[in-house]
N, CA, C and O of each residue as an XYZ file, in Angstrom:
712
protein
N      60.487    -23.158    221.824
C      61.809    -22.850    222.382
C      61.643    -22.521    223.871
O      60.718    -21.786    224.216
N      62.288    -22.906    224.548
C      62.580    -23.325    226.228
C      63.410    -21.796    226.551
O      64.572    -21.526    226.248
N      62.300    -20.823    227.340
C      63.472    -19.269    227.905
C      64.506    -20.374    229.136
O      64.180    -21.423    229.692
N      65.885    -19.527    229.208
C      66.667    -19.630    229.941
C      66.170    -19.401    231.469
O      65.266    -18.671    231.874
N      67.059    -20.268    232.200
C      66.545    -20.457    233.657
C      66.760    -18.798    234.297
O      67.708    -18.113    233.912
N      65.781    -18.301    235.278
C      65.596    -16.786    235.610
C      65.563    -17.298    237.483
O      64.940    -18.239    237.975
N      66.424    -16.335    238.153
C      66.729    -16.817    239.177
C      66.669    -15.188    240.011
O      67.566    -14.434    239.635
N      65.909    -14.731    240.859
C      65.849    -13.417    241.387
C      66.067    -14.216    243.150
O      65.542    -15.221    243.629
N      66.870    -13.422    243.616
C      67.471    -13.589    244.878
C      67.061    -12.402    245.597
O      67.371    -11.365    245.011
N      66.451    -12.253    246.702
C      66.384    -10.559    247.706
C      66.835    -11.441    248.687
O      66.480    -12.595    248.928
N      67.841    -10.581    249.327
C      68.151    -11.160    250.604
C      68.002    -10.566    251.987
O      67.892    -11.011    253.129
N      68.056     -9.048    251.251
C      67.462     -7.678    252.548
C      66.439     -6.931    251.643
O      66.093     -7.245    250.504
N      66.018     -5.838    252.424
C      65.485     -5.032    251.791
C      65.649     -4.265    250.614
O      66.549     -3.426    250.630
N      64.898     -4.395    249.507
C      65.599     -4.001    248.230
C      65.990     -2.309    248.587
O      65.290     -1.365    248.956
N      67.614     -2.465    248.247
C      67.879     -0.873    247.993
C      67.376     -0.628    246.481
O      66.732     -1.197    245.599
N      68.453      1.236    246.866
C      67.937      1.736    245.656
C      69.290      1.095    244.499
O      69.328      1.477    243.330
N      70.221      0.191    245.020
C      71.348     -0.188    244.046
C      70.510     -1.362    243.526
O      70.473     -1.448    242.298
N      69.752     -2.387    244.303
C      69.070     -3.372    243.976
C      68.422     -2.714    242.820
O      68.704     -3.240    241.743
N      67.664     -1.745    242.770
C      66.389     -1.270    241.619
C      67.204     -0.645    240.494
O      66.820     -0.621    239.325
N      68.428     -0.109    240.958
C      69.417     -0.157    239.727
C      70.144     -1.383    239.338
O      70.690     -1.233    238.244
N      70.259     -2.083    239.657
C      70.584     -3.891    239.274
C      69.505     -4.575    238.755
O      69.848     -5.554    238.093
N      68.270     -4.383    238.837
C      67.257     -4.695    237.903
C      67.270     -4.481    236.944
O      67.487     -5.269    236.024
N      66.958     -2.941    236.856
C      66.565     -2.398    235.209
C      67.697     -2.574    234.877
O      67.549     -2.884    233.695
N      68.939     -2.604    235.111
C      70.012     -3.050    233.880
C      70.170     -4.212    233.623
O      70.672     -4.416    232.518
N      69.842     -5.411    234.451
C      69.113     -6.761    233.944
C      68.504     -6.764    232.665
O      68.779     -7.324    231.604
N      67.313     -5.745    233.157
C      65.781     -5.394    231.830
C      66.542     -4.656    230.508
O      66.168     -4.909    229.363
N      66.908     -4.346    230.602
C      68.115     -3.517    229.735
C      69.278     -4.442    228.793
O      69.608     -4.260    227.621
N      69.656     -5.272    229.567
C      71.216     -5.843    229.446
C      70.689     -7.267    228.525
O      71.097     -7.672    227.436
N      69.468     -7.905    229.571
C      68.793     -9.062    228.690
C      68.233     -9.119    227.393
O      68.252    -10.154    226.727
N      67.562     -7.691    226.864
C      67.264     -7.274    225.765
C      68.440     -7.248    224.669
O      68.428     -7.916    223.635
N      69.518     -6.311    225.092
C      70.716     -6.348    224.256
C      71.489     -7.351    223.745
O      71.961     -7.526    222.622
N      71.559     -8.247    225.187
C      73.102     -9.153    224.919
C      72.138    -10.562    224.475
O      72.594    -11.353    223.650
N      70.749    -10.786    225.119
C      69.850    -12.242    224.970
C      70.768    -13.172    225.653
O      71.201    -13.020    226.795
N      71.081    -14.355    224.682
C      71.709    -15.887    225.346
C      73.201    -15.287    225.731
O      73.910    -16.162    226.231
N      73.889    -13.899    225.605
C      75.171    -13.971    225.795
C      75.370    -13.391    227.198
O      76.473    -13.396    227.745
N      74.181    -12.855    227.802
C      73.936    -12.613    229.152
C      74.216    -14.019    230.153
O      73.668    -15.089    229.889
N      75.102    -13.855    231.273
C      74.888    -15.332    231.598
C      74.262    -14.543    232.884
O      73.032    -14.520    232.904
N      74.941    -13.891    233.964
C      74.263    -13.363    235.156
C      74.804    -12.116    235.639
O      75.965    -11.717    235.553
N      73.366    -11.313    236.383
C      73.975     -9.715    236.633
C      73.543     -9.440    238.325
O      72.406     -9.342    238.786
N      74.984     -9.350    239.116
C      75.051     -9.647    240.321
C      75.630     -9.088    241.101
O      76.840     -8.985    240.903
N      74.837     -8.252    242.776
C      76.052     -7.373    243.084
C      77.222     -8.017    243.416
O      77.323     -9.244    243.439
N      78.200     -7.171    243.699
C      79.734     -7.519    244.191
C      80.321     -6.898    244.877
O      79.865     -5.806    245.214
N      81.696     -7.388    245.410
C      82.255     -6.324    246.070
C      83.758     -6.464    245.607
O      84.720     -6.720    246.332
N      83.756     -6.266    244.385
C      85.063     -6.328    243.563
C      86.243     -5.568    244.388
O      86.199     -4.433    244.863
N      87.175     -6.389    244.421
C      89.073     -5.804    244.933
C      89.177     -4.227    244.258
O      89.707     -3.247    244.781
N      88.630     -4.293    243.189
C      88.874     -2.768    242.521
C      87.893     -2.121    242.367
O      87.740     -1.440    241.354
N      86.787     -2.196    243.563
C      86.004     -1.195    243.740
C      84.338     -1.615    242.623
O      83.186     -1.184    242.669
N      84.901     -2.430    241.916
C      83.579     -2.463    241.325
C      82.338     -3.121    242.207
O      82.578     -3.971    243.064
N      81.106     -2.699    241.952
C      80.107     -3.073    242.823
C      78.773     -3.695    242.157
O      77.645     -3.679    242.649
N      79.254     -4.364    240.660
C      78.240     -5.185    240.461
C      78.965     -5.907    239.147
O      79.513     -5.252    238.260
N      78.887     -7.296    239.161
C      79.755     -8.373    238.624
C      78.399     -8.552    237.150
O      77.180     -8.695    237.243
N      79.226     -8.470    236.004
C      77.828     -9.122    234.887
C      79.010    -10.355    234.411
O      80.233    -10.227    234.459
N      78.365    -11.357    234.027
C      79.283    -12.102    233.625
C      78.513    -12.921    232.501
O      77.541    -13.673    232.574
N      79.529    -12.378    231.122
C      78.620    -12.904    229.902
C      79.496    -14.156    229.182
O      80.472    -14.571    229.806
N      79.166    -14.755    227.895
C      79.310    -16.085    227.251
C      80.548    -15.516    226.609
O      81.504    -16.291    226.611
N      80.757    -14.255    226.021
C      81.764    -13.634    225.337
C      82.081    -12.141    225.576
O      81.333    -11.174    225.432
N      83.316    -12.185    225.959
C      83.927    -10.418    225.969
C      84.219     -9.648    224.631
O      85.079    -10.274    224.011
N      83.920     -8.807    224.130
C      84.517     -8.067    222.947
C      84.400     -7.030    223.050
O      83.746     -6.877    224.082
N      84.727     -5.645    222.419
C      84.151     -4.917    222.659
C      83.265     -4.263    222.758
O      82.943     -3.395    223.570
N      82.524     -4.946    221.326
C      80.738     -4.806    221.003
C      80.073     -4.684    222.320
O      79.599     -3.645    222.780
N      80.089     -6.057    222.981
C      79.286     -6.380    224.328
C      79.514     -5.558    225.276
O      78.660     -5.558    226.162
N      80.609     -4.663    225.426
C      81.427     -3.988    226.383
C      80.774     -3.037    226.505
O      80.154     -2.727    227.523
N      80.835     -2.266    225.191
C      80.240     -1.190    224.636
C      78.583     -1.273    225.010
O      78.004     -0.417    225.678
N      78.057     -2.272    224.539
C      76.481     -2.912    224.742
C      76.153     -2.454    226.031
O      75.273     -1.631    226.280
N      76.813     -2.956    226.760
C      77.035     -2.846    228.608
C      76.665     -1.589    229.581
O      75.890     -1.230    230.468
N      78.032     -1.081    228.596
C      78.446      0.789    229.388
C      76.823      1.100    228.828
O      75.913      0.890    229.629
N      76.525      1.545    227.597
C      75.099      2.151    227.198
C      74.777      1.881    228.083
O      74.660      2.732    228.965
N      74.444      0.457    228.324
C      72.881      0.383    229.528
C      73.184      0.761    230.468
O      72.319      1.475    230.976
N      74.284      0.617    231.180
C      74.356      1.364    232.485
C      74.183      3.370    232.463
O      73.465      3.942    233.284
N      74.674      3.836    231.800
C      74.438      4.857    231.141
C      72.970      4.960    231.192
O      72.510      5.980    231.705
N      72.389      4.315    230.867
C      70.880      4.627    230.552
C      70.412      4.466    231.630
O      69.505      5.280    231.804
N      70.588      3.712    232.611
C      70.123      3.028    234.213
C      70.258      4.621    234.849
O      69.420      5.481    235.125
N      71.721      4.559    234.933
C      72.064      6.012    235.720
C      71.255      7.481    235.411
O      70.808      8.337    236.174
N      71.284      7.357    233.872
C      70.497      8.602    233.767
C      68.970      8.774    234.171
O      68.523      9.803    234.677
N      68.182      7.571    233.866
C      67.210      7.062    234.124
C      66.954      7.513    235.801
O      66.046      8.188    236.286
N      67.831      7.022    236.288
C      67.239      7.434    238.523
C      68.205      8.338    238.639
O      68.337      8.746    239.793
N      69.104      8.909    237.663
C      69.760     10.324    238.751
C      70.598      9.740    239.147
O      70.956     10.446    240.089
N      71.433      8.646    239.126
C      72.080      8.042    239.842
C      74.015      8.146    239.359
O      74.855      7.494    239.979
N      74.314      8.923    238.377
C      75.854      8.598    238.011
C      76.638      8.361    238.550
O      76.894      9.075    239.520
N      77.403      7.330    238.272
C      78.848      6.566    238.423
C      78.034      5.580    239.193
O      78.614      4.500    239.083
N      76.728      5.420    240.077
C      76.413      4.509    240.771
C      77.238      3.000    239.987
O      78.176      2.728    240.737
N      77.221      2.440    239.333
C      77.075      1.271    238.907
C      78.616      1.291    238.617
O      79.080      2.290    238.069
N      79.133      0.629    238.828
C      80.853      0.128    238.631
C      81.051     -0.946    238.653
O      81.373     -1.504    239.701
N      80.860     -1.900    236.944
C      80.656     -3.057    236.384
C      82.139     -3.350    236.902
O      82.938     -2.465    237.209
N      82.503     -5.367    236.980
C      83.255     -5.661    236.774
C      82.914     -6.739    235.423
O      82.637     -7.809    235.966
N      82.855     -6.847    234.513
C      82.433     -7.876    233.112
C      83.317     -8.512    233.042
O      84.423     -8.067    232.734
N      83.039     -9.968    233.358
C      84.037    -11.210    233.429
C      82.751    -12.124    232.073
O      81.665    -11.832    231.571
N      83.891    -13.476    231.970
C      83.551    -14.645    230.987
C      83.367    -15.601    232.390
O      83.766    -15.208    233.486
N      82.869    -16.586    232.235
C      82.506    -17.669    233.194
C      84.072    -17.765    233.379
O      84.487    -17.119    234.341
N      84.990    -18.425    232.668
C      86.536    -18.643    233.206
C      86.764    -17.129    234.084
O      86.814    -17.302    235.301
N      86.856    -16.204    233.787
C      87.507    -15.556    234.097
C      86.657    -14.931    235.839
O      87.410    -14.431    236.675
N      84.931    -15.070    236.193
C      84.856    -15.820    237.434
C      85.631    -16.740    238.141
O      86.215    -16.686    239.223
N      85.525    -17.444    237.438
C      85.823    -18.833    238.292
C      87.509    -18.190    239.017
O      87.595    -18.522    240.200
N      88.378    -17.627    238.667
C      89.800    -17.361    238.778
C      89.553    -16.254    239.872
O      90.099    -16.362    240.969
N      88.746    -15.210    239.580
C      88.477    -14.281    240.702
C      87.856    -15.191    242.311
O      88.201    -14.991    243.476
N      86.728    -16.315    241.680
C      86.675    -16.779    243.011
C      87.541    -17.489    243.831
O      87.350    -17.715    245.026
N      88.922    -17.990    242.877
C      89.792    -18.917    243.599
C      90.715    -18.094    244.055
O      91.713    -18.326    244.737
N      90.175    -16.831    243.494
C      91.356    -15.930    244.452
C      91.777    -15.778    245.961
O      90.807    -15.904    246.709
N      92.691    -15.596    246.453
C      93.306    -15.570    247.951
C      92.153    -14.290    248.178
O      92.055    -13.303    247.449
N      91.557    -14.507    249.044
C      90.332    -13.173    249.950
C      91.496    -13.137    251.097
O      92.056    -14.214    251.298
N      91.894    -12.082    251.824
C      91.991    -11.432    252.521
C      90.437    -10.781    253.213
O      89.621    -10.014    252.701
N      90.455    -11.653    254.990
C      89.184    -10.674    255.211
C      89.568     -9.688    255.601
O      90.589     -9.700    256.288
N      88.938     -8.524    255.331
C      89.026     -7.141    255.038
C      89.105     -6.931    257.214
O      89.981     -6.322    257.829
N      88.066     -7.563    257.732
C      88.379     -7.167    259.327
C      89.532     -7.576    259.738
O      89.855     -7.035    260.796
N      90.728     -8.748    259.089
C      91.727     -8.452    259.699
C      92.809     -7.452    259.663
O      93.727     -7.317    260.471
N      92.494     -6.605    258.335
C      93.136     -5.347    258.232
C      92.587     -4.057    259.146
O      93.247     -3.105    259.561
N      91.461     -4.280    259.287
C      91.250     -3.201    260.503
C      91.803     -2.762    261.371
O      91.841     -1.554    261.607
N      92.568     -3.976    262.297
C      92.808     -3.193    263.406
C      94.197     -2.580    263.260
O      94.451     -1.682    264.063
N      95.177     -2.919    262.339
C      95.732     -2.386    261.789
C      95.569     -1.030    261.196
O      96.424     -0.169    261.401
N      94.599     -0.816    260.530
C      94.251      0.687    259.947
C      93.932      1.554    261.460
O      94.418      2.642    261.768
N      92.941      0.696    262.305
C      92.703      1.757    263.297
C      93.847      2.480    263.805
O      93.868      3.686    264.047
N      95.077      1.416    263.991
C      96.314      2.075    264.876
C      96.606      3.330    264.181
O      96.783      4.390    264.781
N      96.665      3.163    262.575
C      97.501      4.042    261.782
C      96.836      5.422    261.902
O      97.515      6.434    262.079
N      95.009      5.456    261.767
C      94.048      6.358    261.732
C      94.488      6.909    262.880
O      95.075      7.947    262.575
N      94.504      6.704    264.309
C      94.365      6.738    265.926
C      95.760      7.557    265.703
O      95.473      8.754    265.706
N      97.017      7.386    265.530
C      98.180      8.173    264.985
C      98.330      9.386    264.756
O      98.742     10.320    265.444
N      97.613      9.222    262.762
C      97.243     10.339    262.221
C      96.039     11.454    262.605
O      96.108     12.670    262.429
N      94.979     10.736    263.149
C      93.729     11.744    263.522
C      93.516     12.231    264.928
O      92.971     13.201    265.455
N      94.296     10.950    265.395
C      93.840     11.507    267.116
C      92.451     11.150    267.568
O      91.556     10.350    267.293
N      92.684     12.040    268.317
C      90.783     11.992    269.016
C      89.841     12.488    267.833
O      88.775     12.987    268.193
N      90.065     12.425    266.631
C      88.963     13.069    265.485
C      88.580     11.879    265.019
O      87.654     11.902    264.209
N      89.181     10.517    265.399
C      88.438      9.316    265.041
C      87.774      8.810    266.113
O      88.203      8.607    267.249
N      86.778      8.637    265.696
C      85.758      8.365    266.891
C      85.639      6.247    267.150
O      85.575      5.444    268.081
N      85.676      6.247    265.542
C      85.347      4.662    265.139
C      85.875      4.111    263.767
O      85.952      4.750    262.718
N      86.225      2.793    263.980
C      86.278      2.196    262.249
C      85.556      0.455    262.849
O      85.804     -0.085    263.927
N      84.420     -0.206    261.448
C      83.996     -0.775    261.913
C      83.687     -1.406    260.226
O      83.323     -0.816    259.209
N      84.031     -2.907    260.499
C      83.328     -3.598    259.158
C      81.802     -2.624    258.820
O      81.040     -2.090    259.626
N      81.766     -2.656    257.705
C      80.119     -2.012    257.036
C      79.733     -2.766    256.034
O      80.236     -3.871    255.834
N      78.912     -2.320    255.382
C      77.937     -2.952    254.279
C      77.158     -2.265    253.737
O      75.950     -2.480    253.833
N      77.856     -0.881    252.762
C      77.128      0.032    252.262
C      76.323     -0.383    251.313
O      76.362     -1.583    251.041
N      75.395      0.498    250.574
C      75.014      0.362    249.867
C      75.674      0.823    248.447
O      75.341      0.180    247.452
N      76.579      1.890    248.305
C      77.501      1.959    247.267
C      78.697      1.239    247.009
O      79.539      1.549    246.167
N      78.737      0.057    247.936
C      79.684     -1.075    247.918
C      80.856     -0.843    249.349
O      81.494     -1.834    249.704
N      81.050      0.411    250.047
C      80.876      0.506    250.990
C      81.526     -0.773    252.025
O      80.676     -1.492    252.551
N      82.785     -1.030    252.283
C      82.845     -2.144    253.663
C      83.132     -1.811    254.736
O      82.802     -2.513    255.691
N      83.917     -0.501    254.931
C      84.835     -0.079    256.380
C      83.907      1.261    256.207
O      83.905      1.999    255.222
N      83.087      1.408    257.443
C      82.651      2.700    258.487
C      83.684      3.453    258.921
O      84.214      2.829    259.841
N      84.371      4.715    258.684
C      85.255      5.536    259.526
C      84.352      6.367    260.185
O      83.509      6.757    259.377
N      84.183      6.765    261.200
C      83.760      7.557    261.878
C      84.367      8.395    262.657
O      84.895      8.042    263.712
N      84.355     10.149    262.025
C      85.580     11.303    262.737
C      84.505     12.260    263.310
O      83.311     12.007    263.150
N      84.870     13.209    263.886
C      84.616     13.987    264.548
C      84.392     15.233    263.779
O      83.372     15.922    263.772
N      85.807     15.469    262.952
C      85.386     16.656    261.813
C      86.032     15.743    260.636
O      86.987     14.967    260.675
N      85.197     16.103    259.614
C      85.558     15.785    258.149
C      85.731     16.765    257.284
O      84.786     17.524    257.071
N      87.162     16.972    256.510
C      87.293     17.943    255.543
C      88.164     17.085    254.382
O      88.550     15.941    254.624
N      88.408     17.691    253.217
C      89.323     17.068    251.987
C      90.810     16.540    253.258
O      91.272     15.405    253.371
N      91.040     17.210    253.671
C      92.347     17.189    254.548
C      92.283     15.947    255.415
O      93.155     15.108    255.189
N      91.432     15.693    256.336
C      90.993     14.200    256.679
C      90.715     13.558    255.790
O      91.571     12.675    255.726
N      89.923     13.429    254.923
C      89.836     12.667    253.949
C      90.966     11.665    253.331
O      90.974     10.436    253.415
N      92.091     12.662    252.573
C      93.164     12.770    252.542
C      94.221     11.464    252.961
O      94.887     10.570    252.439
N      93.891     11.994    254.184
C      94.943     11.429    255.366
C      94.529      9.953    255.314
O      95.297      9.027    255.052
N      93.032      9.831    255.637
C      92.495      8.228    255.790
C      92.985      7.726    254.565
O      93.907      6.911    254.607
N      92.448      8.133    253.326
C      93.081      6.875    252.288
C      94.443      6.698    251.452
O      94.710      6.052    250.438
N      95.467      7.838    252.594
C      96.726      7.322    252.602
C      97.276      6.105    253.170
O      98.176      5.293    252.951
N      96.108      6.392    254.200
C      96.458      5.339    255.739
C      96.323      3.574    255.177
O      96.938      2.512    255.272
N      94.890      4.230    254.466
C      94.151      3.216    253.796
C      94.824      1.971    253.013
O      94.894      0.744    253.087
N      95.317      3.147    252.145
C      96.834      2.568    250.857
C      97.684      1.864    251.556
O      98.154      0.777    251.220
N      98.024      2.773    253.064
C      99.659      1.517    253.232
C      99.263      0.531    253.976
O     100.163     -0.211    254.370
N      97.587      0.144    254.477
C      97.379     -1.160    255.456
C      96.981     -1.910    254.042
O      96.999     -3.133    254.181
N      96.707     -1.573    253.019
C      96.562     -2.308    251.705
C      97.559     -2.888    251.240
O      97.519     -4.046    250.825
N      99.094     -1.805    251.250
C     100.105     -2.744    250.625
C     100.920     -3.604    252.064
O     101.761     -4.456    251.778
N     100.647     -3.355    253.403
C     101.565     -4.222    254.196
C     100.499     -5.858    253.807
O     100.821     -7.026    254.020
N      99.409     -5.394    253.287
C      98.781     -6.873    253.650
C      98.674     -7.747    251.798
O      98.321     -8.887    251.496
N      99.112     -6.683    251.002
C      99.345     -6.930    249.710
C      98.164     -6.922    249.079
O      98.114     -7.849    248.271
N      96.937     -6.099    249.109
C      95.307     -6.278    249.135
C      95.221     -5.103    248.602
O      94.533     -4.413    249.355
N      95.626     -4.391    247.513
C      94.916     -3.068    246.802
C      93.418     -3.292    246.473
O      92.866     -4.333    246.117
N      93.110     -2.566    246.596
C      91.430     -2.009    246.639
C      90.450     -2.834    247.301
O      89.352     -3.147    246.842
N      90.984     -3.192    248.528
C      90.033     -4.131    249.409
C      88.966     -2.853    249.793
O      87.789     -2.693    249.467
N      90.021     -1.876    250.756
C      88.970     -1.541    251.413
C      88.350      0.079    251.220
O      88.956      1.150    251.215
N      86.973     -0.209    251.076
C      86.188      0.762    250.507
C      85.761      1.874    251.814
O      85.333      1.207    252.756
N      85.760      2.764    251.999
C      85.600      3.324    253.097
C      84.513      4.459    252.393
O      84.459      5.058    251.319
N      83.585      4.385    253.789
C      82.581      5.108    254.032
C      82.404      6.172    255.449
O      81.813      5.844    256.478
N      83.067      7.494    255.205
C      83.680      8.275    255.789
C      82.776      9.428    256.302
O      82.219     10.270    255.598
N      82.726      9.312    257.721
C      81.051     10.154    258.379
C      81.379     10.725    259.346
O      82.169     10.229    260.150
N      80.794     12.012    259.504
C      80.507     12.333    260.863
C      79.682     11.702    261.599
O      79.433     10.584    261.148
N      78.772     12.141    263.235
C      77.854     11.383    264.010
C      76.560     12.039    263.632
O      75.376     11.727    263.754
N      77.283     13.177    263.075
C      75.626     13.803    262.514
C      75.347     13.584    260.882
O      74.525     14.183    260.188
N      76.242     12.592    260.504
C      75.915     11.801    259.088
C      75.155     10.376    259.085
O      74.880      9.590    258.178
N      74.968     10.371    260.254
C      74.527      8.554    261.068
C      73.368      8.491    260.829
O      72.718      7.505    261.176
């Protein structure tokens, strides 16, 4: 019997989300076998930050899933890290034909709204590429729940003028968080 084709991609330096996207590979391949099709990061509309996409959805497999991630997380200390989106090959294919909105043309839009609300306590907003899935850098001056707050109100209404809920993921710092 012929194993299924195995395809490992690094494209930067492995993070520590990469080494949690492994072992739930090592994990996930054991459980699900041929119903595994591929386990891949993402940058899901609703925040999820790693796409598995198997032969069949049910809840069994669902269930199968959460465990291992569960076990990943507990395993490095890591909870909530992992925020599956579990699609069927169709139900890929529909997410990729989806309308993308790039997320930098909502920026400069958000900056105006931030620049408004914060004033001189925003220093910066800048496409990113976190490692917790992470796309928009805010950068303030002081950060409390109260700023906080404020940004992903701001956040919400450059989301609905552009009709794009949960595009943008913000990663919210001081200069001495850099």
């Amino acid at each position: 019997m012929q194993g299924m084709p195995l395809k490992l991609i690094v494209k930067k330096t492995i993070s520590q989300m990469d080494t949690l996207i492994m072992k739930l590979f090592e994990i996930l391949i054991k459980k699900l076998r041929s119903t595994l099709l591929l386990v891949e990061t993402y940058d899901g509309w609703d925040g999820s930050n790693v796409r598995i996409i198997v032969k069949v959805k049910n809840d069994d497999i669902v269930e199968k899933i959460f465990d291992a991630i569960e076990q990943v997380e507990r395993e490095f200390g890591s909870p909530g890290k992992i925020i599956p989106d579990i699609v069927t090959p169709d139900e890929a294919r529909m997410q990729d034909v989806d309308i993308e909105i790039d997320i930098s043309r909502m920026l400069p839009r958000l900056k105006i709204i931030l620049k408004e609300i914060l004033g001189d306590n925003l220093i910066n907003i800048m496409p990113y590429d976190g490692w917790d899935g992470s796309n928009v850098r805010i950068i303030v001056k002081v950060k409390n729940d109260d700023i906080v707050e404020k940004i992903f109100d701001a956040i919400e209404q450059v989301e609905r003028e552009f009709g794009s809920p949960g595009k943008i993921i913000p990663d919210i710092v001081t200069q001495n968080e850099l």
